[in-house]
N, C-alpha and C positions, 0 to 999 in steps of 0.2 A: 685585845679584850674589848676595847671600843667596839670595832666591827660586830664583834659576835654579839656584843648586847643589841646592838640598835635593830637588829635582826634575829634576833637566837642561834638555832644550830643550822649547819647547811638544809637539811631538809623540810625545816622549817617554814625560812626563806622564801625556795623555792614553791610550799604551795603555796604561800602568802600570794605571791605574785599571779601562781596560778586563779585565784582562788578572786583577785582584783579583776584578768582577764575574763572568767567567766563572768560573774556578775555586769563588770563593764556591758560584754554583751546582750544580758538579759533585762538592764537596766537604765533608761536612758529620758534626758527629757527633749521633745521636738523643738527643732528652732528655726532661724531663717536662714536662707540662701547664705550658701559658703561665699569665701574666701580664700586666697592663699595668702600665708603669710610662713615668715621666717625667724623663731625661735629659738635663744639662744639658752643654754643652761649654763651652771654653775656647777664644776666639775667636782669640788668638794661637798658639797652639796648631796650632789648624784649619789657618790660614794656614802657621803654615812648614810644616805639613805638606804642606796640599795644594798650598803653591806659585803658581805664575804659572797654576794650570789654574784657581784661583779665579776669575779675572778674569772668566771668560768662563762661569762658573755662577752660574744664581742661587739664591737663596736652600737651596731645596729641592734642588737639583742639589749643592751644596754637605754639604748634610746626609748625599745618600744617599752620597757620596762618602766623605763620612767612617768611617760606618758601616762600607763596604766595607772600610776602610783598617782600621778599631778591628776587626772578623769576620774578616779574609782569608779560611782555608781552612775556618773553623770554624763559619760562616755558616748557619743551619739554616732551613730552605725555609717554616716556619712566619711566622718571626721577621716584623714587621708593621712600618712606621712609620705610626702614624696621623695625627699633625700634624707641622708645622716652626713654631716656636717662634720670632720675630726680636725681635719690638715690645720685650719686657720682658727677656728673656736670650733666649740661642744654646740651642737645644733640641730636643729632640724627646719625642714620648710615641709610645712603641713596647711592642708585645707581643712577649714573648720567653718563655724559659725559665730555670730557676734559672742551668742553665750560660750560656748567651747572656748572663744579665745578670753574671756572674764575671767574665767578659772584657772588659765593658765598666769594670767598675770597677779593672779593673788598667789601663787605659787612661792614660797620660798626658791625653790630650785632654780626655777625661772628668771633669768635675768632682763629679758626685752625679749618683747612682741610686737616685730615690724611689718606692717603690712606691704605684701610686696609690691613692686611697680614695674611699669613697663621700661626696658630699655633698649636702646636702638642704637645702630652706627650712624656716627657725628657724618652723613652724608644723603643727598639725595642721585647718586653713585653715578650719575652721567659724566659729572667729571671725574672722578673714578675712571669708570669704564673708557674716557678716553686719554687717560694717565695726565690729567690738566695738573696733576703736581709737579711732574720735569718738566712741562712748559712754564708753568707759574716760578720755576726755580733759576730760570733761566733771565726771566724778568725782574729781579730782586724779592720774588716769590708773593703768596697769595695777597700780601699786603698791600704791592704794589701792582701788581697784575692790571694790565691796560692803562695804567696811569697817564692820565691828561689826557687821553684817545675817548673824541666823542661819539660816539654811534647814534646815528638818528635811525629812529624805529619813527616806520612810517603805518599807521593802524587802528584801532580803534582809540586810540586814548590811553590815559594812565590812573592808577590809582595813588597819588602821592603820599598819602598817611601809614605807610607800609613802609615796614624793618628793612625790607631788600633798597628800598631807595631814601633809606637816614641818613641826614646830615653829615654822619659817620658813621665809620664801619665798625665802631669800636676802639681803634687804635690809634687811626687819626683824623679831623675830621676834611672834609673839603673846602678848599677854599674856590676863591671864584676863578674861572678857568680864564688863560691867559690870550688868549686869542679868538674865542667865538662868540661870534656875534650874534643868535638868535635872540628872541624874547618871550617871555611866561604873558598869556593869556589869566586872567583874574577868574575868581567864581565864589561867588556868595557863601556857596554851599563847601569851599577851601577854605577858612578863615587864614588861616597859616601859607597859601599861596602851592604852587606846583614847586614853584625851583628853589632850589634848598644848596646847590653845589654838587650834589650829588647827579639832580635832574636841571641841565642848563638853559634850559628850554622845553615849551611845550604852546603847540598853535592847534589851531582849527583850521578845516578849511572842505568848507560844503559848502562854497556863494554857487555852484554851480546847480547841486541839490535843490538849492531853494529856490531858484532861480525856475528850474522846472518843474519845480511842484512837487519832486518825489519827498521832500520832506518838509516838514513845517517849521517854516523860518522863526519862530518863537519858540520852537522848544529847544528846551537849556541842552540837551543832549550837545545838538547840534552848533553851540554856542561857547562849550564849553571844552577843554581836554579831559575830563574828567570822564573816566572809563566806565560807559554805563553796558558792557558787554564782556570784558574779560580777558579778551584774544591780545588787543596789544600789551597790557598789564604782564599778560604772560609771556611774551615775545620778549619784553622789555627787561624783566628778571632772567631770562633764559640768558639774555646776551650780557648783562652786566648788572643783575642783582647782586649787592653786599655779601660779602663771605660772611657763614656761617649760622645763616639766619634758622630758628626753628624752624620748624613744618609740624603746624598743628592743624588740625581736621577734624571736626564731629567728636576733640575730647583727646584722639589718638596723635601719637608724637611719630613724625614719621622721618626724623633723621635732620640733620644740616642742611638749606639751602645756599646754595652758590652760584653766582652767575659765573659764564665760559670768562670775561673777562673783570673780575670782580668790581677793580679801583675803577674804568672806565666811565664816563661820562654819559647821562642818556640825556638827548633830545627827541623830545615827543612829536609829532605832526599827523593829527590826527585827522583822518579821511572816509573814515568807515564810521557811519552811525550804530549803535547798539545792536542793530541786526545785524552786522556784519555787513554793511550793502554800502555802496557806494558810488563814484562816477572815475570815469577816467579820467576827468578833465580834472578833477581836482584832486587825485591824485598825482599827477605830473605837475601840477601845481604845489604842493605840499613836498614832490622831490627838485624841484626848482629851488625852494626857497630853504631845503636842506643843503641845498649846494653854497647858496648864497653864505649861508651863516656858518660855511665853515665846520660840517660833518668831516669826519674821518672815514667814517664806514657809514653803508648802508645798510639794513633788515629791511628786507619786503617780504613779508609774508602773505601776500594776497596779488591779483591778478585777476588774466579772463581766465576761464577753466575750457577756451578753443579760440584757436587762429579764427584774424578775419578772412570770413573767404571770397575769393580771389582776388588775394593781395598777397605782395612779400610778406613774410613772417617778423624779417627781422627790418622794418620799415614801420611798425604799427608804430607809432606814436609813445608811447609806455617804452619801447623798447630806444628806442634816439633817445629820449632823455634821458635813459642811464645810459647809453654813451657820453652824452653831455657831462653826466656827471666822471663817468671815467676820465675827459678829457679835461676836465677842472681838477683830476687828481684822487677820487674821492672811488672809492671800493663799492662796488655793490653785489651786495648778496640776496640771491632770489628763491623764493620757494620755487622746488621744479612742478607741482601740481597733486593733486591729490585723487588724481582718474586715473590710478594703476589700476590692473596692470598690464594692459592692451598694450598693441604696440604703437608709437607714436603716440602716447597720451598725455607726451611734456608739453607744458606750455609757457616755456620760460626758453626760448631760442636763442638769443646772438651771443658769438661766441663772447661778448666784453661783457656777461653775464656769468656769475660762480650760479650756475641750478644744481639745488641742495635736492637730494632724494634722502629720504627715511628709512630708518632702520629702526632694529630693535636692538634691545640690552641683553643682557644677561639675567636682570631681577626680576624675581615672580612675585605676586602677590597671593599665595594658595592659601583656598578653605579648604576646612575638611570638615565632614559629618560624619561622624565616630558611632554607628549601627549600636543596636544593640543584640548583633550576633559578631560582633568582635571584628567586623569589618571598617574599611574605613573608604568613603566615598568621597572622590575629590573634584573641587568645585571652586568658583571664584567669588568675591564681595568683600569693597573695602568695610567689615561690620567685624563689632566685638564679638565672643566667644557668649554662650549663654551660661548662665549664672554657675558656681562653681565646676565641681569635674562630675555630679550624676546625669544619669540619665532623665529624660524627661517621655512622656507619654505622644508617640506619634501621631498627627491625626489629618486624614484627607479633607479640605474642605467640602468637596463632595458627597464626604460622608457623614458633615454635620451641618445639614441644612437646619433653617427655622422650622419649617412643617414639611411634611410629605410632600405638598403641592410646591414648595416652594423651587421657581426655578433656578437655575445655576447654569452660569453661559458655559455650552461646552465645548468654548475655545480657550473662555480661561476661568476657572471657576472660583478665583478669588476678584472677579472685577468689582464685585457686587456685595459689600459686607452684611448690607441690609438683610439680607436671606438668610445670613448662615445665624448656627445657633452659639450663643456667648458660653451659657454654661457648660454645655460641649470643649468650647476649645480654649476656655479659659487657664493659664496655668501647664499648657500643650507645648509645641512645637508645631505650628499650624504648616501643613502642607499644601502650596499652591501650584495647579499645574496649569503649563498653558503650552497650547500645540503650535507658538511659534506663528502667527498667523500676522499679517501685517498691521494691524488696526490696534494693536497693543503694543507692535513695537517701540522699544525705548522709556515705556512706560510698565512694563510689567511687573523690575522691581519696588518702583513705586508704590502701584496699586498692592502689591503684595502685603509690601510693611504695612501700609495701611489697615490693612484689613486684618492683618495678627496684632498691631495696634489698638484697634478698635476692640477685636473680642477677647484682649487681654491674654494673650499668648506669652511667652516667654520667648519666644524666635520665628522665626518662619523660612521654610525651603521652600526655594523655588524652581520648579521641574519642569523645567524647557525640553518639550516634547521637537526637537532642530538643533544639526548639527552645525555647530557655529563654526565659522572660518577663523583658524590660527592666525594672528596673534589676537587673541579676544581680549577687550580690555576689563580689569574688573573692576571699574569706577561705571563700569557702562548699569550698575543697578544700585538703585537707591536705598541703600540699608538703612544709612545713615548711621546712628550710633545704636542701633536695635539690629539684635542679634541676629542676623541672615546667611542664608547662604544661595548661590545657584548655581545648581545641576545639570550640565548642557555635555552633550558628547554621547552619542552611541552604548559607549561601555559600562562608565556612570550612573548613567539612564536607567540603563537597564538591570545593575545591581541592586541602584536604591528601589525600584519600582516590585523589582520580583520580592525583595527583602517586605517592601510593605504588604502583599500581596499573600505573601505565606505564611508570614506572624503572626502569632494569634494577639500579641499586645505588642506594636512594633516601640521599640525608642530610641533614642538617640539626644546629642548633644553634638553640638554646632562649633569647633573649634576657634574659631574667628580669623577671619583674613588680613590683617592689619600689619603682621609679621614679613617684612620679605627676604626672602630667600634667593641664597644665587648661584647658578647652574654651572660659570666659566663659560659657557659658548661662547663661539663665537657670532657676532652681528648677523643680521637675517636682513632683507631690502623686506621693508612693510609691501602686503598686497595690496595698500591705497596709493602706495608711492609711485607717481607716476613716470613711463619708461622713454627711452628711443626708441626707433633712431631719430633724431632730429630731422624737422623739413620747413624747407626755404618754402611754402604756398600752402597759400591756406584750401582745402578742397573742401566743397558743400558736405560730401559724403566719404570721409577719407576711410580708406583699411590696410590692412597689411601690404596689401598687393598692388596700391598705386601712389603712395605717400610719395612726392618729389623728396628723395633723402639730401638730408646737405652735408657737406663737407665737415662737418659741426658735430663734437662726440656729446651728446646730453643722456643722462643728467650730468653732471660735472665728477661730483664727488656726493657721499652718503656718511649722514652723520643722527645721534641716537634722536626719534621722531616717534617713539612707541611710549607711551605712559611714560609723560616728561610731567614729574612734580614744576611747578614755579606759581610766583607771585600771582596773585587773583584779585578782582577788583568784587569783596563781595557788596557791590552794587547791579551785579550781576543780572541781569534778565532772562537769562538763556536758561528755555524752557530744558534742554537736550545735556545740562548738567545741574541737576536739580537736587543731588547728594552734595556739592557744592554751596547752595544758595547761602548767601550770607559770611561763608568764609573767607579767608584769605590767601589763600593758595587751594590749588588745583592740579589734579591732574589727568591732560589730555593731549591725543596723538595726531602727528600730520606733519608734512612738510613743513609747518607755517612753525612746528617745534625743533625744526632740523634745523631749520636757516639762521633763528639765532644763533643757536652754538656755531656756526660759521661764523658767521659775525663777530661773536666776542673773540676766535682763532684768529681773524683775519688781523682785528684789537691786537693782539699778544703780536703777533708778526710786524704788523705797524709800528707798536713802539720799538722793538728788536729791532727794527729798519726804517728809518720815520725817511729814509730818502730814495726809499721801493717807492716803485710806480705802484698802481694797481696791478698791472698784468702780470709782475715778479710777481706781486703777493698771489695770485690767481696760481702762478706756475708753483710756485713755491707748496701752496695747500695739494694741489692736484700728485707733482709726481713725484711726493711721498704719502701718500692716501696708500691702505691696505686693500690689496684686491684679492689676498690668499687666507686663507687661516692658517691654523700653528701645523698642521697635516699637508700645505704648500696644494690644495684644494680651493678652487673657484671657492666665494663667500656663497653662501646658497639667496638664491630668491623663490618668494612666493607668488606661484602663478596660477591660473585657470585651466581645467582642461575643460573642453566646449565638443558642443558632439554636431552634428552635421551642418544643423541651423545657424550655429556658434553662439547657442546658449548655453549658460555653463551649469558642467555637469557636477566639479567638486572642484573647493580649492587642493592645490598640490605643492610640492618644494619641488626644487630644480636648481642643477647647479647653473650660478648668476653669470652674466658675463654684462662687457661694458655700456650695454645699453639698459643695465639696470642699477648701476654702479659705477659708473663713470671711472673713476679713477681708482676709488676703494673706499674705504671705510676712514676717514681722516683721521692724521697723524700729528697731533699739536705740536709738542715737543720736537721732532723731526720736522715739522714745517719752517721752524725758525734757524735749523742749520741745514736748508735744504742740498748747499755744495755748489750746482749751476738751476741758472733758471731762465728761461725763455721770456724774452720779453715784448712787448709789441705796442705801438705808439696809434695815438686816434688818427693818424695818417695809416697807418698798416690796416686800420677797420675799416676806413673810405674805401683804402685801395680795396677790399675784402669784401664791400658792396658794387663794387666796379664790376665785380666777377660776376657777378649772381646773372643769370639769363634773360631773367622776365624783370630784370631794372637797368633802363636806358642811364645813360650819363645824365642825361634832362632830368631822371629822376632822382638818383643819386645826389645830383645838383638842387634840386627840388626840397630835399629833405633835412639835407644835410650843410648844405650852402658853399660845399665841396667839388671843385673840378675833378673828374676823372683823368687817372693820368693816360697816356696814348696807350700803354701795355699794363694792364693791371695784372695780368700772371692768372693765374688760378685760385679758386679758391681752397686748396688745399695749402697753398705758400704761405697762408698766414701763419703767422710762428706762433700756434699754439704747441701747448705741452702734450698735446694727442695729435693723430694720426687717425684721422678718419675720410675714407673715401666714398660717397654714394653709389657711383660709378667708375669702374676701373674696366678700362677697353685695353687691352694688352698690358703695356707698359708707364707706371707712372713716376716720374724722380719729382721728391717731396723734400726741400731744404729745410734744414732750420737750424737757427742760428742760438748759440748757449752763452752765456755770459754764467763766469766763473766768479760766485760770492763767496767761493770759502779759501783756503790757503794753496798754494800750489801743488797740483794733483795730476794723475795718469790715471783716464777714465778708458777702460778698455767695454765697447759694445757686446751685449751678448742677448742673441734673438730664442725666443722663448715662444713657441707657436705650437700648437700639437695636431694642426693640419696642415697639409699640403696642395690647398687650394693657392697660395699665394706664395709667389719664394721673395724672402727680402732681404735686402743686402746694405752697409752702412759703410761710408765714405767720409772720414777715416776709421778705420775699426777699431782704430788706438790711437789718442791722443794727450800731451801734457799742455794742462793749462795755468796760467801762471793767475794771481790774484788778481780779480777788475778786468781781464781779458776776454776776449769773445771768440768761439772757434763755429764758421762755418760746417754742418754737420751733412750730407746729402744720403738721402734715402729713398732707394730704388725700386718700385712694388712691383709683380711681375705678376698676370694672370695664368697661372699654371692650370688651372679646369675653368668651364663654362660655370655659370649659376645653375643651379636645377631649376629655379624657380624664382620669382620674383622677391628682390628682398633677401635671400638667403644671403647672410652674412658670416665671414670669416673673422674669426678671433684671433688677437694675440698680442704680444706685446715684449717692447724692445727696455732692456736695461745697460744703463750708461754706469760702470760699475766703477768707483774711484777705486785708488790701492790705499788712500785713507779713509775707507769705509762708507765715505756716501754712496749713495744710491739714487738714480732717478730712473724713474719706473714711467715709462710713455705705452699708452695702451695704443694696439694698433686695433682698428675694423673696416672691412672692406667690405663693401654690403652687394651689388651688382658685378657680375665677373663675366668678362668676355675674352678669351684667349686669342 
């Protein structure tokens, strides 16, 4: 009886409702820019209200009934439901406006109106993606992870008032480390100091700099560790920033940050002024006195970007003193170069060097611009979504000049706001196009936002008239926190351009790119990541075809290097991320982003083994690195195809093999049980200098302060964990010797090659090794075909397979073949 009064008779009801939805539509008052939010009702409520017409709605029929009832006349043609809400409460999530959502909350029915908010996975997915949870679990887990293990980043400086380098991590704090000896540098502008326990250390060191003029001995940059550039701040968080830190940017939440080895130790030595530039002399000076005070590990993420020429490679100066430092104990991790992806474009040579090469991830950052013919066009920019879910009014900058006369550059026709007209594209979606021309590069989304900015635009697209080379980052355009997006790619291009083109009134809305998304792929080697094969001499003019190759597999191993979120020093001066300015974290790609996460790997393996040499922990990362994907397929890389001149005509993918990928894609977790590992003493790298052609003993002696012994073997004897030969004149037998770190095991060989340039054979094919033992292993390379051509190299690679499931994966390559 209730029911029916509160409503009458069924058909009543019914057009009551109908009769709310009509006028709803005819009746409304304008307001501002939506919202989303999420509304919850009162189910009793609902019911006497809606009466016996419930019976026969469901769920969603229910909802919108409601609504109609809660809007009557005031209902605004915008206003959205996006879901109906049952399982957990009565609800809906609907886009509305400030007034819309007023009248909902005066609503009896209405129980709360929450506006929605952005949420994200608690990660910045690098360590994700390289399962750093089972390595971290294996060390007492992410709390403890690197604990007491110092890493010295050697680079531009640090930014100490940042969450990734607090006193604590949250759980517990630091206290003062037990054994290292460096010291914090003071600065006006630190009140609170660099070292905290977290950071044990942090120097300068540019007497060399000032000493020749290239910098000015007064300015604080250069006086100070205090990060006035960016690159080691972020090197520094990559390898042992704080678990769990936010990642906020421009407003947007972009997940947890973590460093590869969280609890570890950073010492700072800074060598690189604010421009990135620096000398060699003082950085070998800065890894001197990393050595002195007691590093664990090393980061270098910088370098020359070419051999001296004509000199050994592995003799420069920069290079003996990470030996030095190998021989004091101490790990070092190198960026392998960032001149991919030619051949020979590494510039991180001897083999007591880990050269990290870059890959990518799995996570996207995709925009999309949502047509107004139902289409959707896809595009990248870290930038919000524009104001709720309509459409807005398209408009070519082009097409809305100040006057007639007024010109517009037509390479990019938003450089210049001055010209266009306000009233035009006020309250738009301003479209700027620009044909890709180099004098705007790196600057176009810049100037974009600027200029929809300026004439009060709601968004702006950016229509890069150039096919950009995969993986493109999308931090590379300045949205900031104003709505954008850019359009680059043939396909894209050409839909949004026809779409504007045919419309008689084109619109759209700009989804926003802040959201990321993940594919599952597997790693790709970045096209900047630079390749093998490795060479012993430096040539004025090197190419494919005369590079002295060395015995030496580079890059080592490849780890994620593609759009790595980390800490940022926003002191920042770096015109070339300018979406960045002022914030605290960044993100950007390169070797110099690889080699941390080695680093803090290397971290997690040091403590697992604090009485590994370097070269275990070297063997150890290398041969369990991934070289296949989940399809038992080469990892793919990105390369050039080049047309006569060897200019290049397009980038391309290609399946990878060891000179772009060294060993594979590193395996954290698996590095710390690696089974056996190949080890090699700063006597075994003398001897391995002994060998090289163009270096007399005098020099060897010269360098190293090292006699050569009367037979120093080859350079292939050195006991690394690869097998790489430059030249191979018939027959060569390659020794090397394994030391067993896990329990007593029967490792049976099994050769894995899918050509028949080379036949290889492994002596013993089967062996048991007992724990802490060492087994002699010999391997016999045979040149079964000639080379075609210079350089042509053979692939393949040898697995030492336990029968309690280790695995060591040795890549072979034979580059020159003479049968």
């Amino acid at each position: 009886m209730a029911r029916k009064k509160a409503c009458g008779d069924h058909g009543d009801c019914i057009a009551r409702l109908v009769l709310y939805c009509t006028l709803a539509a005819l009746c409304f008052v304008p307001s501002s820019a939506l919202d989303s939010y999420i509304v919850r009702f009162d189910p009793d409520a609902m019911q006497s209200t809606l009466g016996i017409a419930s019976d026969y709605m469901d769920i969603a029929a229910q909802n919108n009934a409601m609504l109609d009832t809660a809007f009557g006349l005031m209902r605004e043609p915008d206003t959205h439901k996006i879901y109906d809400y049952s399982s957990t409460f009565r609800g809906v999530a609907i886009t509305m406006s400030p007034a819309q959502k007023a009248i909902l909350e005066r609503n009896p029915m209405v129980t709360s109106v929450e506006l929605d908010r952005e949420v994200t996975i608690y990660t910045t997915h690098s360590h994700d993606y390289m399962a750093l949870q089972n390595a971290w679990a294996k060390v007492a887990g992410n709390h403890s992870a690197g604990e007491d293990i110092v890493i010295g980043v050697v680079d531009t400086g640090i930014y100490p008032d940042h969450p990734s380098f607090a006193a604590t991590d949250g759980v517990k704090p630091y206290g003062p480390h037990p054994t290292f000896k460096g010291v914090c540098r003071t600065d006006p502008r630190v009140p609170n100091g660099f070292c905290n326990g977290k950071i044990v250390g942090a120097q300068v060191f540019f007497e060399s700099s000032k000493a020749s003029g290239i910098v000015n001995a007064t300015d604080p940059d250069v006086n100070s560790p205090l990060d006035g550039n960016g690159h080691g701040t972020h090197c520094a968080g990559t390898a042992a920033g704080n678990y769990g830190v936010p990642v906020v940017v421009n407003g947007a939440n972009y997940g947890l940050a973590s460093g590869t080895a969280p609890r570890a130790r950073l010492a700072v030595y800074k060598a690189l002024a604010s421009d990135g530039k620096g000398r060699s002399s003082d950085l070998i000076a800065a890894v001197d006195q990393a050595v002195a005070d007691g590093v664990h590990v090393l980061s270098l993420s910088l370098g020359p970007n070419a051999a001296n020429v004509g000199s050994v490679t592995f003799t420069d100066t920069f290079e003996i003193a990470c030996l030095g430092a190998l021989k004091a104990g101490v790990y070092v991790v190198h960026a392998a170069g960032n001149t991919g992806p030619g051949t020979s474009t590494i510039s991180s040579w001897s083999p007591w060097l880990t050269s990290v090469g870059a890959s990518t991830m799995d996570r996207t950052y995709p925009n999309r611009l949502y047509t107004g013919d139902g289409k959707t066009v896809s595009g990248q920019g870290l930038a919000p979504p524009t104001p709720g879910t309509q459409n807005y009014p398209l408009i070519r900058a082009v097409d809305a000049k100040l006057t007639s006369t007024s010109f517009v550059n037509t390479d990019f026709d938003c450089a210049d706001p001055t010209v266009l007209n306000k009233k035009q594209i006020q309250g738009k979606i301003l479209v700027c196009m620009w044909n890709g021309v180099p004098s705007f590069m790196g600057e176009s989304g810049t100037l974009s936002r600027v200029a929809a900015q300026a004439m009060g635009a709601v968004g702006v697209v950016l229509v890069t008239m150039q096919t950009y080379d995969e993986p493109h980052s999308p931090s590379t355009f300045d949205f900031q926190d104003f709505p954008g997006i850019s359009i680059w790619g043939a396909k894209a291009m050409e839909s949004f351009v026809t779409y504007l083109q045919t419309a008689n009134a084109p619109t759209g809305r700009i989804g926003g790119g802040t959201t990321a998304e993940y594919t599952g792929l597997p790693p790709v080697v970045a096209p900047f990541s630079s390749r093998g094969p490795d060479f012993y001499y430096g040539l004025d003019q090197p190419s494919a075809t005369d590079q002295p190759v060395a015995d030496v597999l580079k890059p080592t191993i490849v780890a994620p290097g593609v759009d790595i979120w980390s800490a940022w020093s926003p002191l920042s001066t770096s015109d070339k991320l300018s979406i960045f300015k002022g914030e605290k974290f960044c993100m950007i790609s390169g070797t110099s982003m690889a080699t941390p996460h080695m680093a803090g790997v290397a971290a997690l393996v040091r403590q697992a083994h604090p009485d590994w040499t370097p070269s275990m922990i070297a063997s150890a990362l290398a041969t369990t690195a991934i070289p296949l994907d989940s399809l038992d397929n080469p990892l793919i890389a990105y390369d050039e195809d080049l047309d006569q001149f060897g200019q290049k005509i397009k980038q391309i993918k290609r399946p990878g093999n060891a000179f772009d990928f060294g060993g594979g894609f590193v395996d954290a977790a698996t590095a710390i049980d690696p089974g056996l590992v190949f080890d090699a003493t700063y006597g075994d790298y003398i001897k391995f200098l002994c060998t090289i052609k163009d270096l007399t003993p005098a020099l060897v002696k010269a360098v190293t302060s090292q006699d050569c012994p009367a037979n120093p073997g080859l350079a292939s004897d050195l006991n690394l964990p690869s097998i790489t030969i430059g030249t191979l004149a018939k027959t060569r037998v390659v020794p090397r010797m394994v030391k067993n770190v896990g329990p007593l095991e029967t490792y049976t060989a099994v050769i894995n090659s899918k050509n028949a340039d080379v036949d290889i054979t492994v002596d013993p094919p089967t062996f048991t090794i007992a724990p802490g033992a060492t087994q002699l292993i010999t391997f016999t390379l045979k040149a079964v075909k000639n080379a075609v051509y210079v350089n042509q190299t053979s692939f393949g690679r040898i697995y030492l397979t336990g029968n309690l499931g280790h695995v060591v994966k040795i890549p072979v390559s034979v580059t020159y073949r003479q049968v």
